[in-house]
N, C-alpha and C positions, 0 to 999 in steps of 0.2 A: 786818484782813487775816487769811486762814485760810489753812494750807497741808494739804498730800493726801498720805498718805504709804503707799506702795504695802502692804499686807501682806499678808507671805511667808510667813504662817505663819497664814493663813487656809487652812480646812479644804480649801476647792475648788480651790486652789494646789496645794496638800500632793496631793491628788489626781490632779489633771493630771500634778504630775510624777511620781509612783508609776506611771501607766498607760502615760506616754512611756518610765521606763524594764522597763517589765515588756514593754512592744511590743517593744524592743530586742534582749531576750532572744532573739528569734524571726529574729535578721538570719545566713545561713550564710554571708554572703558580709562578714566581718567586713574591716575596710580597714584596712592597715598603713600608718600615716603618710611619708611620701615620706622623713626624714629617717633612716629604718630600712632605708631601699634601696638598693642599689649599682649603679650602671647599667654597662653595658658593653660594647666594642667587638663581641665572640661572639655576647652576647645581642641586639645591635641586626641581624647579618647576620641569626640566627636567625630575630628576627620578621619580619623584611621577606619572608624564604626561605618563611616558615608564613605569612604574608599573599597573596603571590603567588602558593602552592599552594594557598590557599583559593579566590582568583577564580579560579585554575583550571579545579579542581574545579565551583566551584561556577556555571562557565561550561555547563561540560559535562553537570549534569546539570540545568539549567534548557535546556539545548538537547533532552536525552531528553524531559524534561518536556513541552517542547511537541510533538513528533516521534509522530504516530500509529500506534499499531502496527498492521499486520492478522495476528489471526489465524482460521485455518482451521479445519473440523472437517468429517470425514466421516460422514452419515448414509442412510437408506434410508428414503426417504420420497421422495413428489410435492410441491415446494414451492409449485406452482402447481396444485392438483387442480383448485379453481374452475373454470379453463380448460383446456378440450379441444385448442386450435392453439399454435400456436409462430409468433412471428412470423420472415422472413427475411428478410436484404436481401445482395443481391449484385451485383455490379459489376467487372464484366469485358472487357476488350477482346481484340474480334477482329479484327488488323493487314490479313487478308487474304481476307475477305469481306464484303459488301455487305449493308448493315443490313436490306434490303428482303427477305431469303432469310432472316436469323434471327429463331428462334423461341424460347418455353418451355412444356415439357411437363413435367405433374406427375403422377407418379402412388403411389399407397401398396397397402397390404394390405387397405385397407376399401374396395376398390372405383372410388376416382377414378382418373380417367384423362383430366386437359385438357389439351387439343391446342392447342400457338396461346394460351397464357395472354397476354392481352391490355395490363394493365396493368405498360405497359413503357416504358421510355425508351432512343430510341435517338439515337445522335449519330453522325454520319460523319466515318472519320480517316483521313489519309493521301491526302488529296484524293479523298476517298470510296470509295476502294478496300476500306476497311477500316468496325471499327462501335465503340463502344464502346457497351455495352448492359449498363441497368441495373434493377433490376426489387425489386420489396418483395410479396411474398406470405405466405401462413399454410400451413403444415403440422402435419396430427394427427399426434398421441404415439402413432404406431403406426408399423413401418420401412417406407420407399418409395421414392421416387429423385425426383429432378426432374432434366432434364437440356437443354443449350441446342443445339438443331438445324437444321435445315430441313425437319422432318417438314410443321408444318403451311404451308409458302409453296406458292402454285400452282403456283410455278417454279420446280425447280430449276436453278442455278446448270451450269454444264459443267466446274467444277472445284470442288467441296466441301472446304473448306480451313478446319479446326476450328482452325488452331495460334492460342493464346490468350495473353495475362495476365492473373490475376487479382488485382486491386488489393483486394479486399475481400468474404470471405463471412460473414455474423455471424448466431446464431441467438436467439433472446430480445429482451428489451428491451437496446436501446442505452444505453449510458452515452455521455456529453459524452466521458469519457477512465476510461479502462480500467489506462493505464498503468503505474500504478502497485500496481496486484494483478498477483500471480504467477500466472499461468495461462494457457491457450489458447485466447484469446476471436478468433482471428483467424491459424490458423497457415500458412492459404491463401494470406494477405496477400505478394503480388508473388510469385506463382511464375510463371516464368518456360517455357511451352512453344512455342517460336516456330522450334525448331529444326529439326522434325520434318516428313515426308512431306506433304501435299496429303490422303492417304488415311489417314491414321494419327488411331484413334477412344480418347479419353481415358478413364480410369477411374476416380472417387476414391471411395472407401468410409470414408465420416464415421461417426464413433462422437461421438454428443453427451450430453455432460454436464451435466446441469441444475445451476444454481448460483444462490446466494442471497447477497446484498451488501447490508450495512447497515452505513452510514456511521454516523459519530459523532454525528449530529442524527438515528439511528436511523430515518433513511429508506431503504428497504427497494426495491430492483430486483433484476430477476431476467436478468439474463444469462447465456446459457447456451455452456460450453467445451466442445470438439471437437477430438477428435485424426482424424486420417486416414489411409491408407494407400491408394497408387495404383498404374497399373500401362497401361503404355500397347500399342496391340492395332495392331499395324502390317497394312494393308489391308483390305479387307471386300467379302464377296459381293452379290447380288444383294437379298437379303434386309433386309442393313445398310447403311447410311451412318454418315460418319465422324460425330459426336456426341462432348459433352463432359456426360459421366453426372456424378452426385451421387448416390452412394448413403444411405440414414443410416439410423442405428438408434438408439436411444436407452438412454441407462446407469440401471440403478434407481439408483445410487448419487447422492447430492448433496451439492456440494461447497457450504458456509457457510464464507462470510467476515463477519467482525465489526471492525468500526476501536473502536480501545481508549485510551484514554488514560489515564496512570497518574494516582490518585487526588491531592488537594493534598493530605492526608495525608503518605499517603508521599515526598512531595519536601520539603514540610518536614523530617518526619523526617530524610530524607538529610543536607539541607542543619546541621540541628542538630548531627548524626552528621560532619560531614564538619566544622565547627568545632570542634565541643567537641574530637574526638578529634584532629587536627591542634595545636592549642593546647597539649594532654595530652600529645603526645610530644614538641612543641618543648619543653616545659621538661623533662624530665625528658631531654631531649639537654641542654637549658640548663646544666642542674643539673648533671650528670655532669663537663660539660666544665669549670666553673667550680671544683668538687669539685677536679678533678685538676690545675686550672692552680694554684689554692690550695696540695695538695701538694708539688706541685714546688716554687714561693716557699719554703715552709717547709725543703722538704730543700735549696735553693739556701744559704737564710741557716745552715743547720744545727739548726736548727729541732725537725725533726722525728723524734721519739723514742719 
């Protein structure tokens, strides 16, 4: 019978442990045995208070985190040179004349002038007294008007009665929802002119802004904002009828929007920053209070000298 008897003082032994403790040397986070500690009532509100301000915190900026910015910037440029037209779509009702008498006429500074623009949708309201008329056309980057009348109907009506709402003018590519960019992509949307004369002819002078939108999947549409300013013309001679103008001109100025989201980087960072130093003031509050409650024991017993 043979027996095996480990040895501890072979060279490879002796090695191992030399390297285990020379790794050691390397630990900053050295552990003070539990029987060296004193736990206590202060220090237990303490970390629950510095635990609960961590999910807090760290609710708050995992909710930034996902939350997309948009930011803006002004430039002088043609975002869309490629293209010559602008698309439009507009949509508006008229309570108190008869779809068969309204029209659209376009005209600009290069010359066009169509009478009777054709591709148009009309609906009857009001037990067909009325129109809702809705229309999608293209205008050049040069200033012109388009405006909705009874120029081009064979017949005119015996009472020309422009009073309107418009539910919706948009110029550019449509977005699904707009909503949530800050801007003027629609500020026509429900005005309200229904109060006004039989002969009384409308006025809006559109100032449009070309504008560039690239979401966070960095795809890229171009919808374009428009401020207005109006002015209403009560009766008309021989020469006019009542009409609802569109005048517009166009801004060199272009407004860029960018959806940004903050890097994982920096939210770790945060988050790292929002423990480590949360933790760092809970004890050194820890430390203070337990310091002075010590004190006081000491000057209680008489203690302290």
């Amino acid at each position: 019978m043979s027996y095996s008897i480990g040895c501890f003082s072979c060279p490879s032994f002796l090695k191992s442990q030399y390297l285990l403790a020379f790794h050691r040397r390397f630990d900053i986070y050295r552990k003070i045995p539990k029987d060296l500690t004193q736990p206590t009532y202060t220090g237990a509100i303490i970390s629950i208070s510095s635990s609960l301000f961590i999910i807090f915190l760290f609710i708050s900026e995992l909710s930034s985190f996902l939350t997309t910015d948009v930011i803006s910037e002004l430039t002088v440029d043609d975002p869309v040179s490629n293209k010559d037209k602008i698309p439009v779509f507009i949509n508006i009702s008229l309570p108190r004349i008869q779809c068969k008498f309204i029209g659209l006429d376009i005209q600009d500074d290069m010359g066009r002038h169509d009478v009777g623009y054709i591709e148009n949708e009309k609906k009857e309201i009001n037990d067909g007294k009325g129109c809702l008329f809705t229309s999608d056309f293209f205008i050049k980057k040069v200033p012109g008007n388009f405006h909705v009348s009874t120029h081009a109907s064979e017949q005119q009506p015996p009472i020309i009665d422009m009073a309107h709402i418009i539910h919706k003018i948009r110029f550019g590519v449509e977005r699904n929802d707009t909503s949530n960019i800050k801007g003027s992509f629609n500020p026509l949307g429900n005005i309200n002119k229904t109060k006004f004369k039989s002969t009384t002819t409308y006025d809006y002078v559109v100032r449009i802004v070309p504008s560039v939108y690239e979401d966070i999947n960095k795809q890229v549409s171009y919808p374009f904002q428009y401020t207005y300013s109006s002015r209403i013309i009560l009766g008309h001679d021989h020469d006019s009828m009542p009409t609802i103008w569109f005048r517009y001109d166009l801004s060199p100025i272009t407004v860029r929007y960018h959806e940004k989201r903050k890097p994982i980087y920096s939210f770790l960072t945060t988050v790292c920053a929002i423990i480590g130093g949360t933790f760092t003031v809970a004890s050194i509050i820890d430390s203070c209070i337990f310091t002075a409650s010590e004190l006081f024991k000491k000057a209680e017993m008489g203690k302290l000298t």
